[in-house]
C-alpha positions in Angstrom: 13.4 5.2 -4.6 12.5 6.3 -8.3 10.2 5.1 -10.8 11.3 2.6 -13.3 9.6 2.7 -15.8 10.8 -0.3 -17.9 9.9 -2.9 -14.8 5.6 -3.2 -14.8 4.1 -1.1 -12.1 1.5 -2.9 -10.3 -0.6 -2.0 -7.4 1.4 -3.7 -5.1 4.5 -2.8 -7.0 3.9 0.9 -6.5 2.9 0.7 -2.9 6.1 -0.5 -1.8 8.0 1.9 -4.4 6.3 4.8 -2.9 6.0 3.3 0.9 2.1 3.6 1.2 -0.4 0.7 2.2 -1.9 -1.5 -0.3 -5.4 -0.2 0.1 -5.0 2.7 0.1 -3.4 3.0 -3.1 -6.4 0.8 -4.6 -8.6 3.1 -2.8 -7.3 6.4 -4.8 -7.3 4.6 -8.1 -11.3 3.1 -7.4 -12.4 6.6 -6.1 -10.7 8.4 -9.1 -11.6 5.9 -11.8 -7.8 5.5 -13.0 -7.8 2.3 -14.8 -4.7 0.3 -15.7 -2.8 0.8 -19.0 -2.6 -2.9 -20.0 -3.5 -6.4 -18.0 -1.6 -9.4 -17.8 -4.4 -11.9 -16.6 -6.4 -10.0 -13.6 -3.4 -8.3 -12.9 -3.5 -4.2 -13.5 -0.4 -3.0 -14.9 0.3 1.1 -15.0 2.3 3.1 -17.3 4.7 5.7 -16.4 2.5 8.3 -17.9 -0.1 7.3 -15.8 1.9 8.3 -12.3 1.0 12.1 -11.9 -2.2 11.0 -12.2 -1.7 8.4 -9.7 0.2 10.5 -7.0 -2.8 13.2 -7.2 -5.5 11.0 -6.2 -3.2 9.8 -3.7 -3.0 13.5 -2.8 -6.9 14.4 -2.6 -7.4 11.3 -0.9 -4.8 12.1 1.5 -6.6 15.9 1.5 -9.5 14.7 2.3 -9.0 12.4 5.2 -8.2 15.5 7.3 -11.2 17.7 6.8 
């Protein structure tokens, strides 16, 4: 599946785009400080600028649950 980046990417959004639990996406975006792009209430919404930076944390977090 590919981004799109005219529907708003949420958390939960994103985890089922990319196929990766909830948490642990929240996780890589706490741990690297990657805040949202714009809110709609308490919901976080994420621009597509913002998804390289995304799928690296993702990436060092996943690195660094096997040392």
């Amino acid at each position: 599946m590919q981004e799109n980046p005219t529907q708003p990417m949420t958390v939960t959004s994103l985890s089922r785009l990319w196929g990766i639990p909830v948490h642990r996406l929240r996780y890589a975006l706490q741990r690297y400080r990657i805040e949202p792009a714009t809110r709609a209430g308490i919901v976080g919404i994420y621009s597509a600028d913002q998804l390289p930076s995304i799928r690296s944390a993702l990436a060092r977090v996943k690195a660094s649950r096997r040392t």
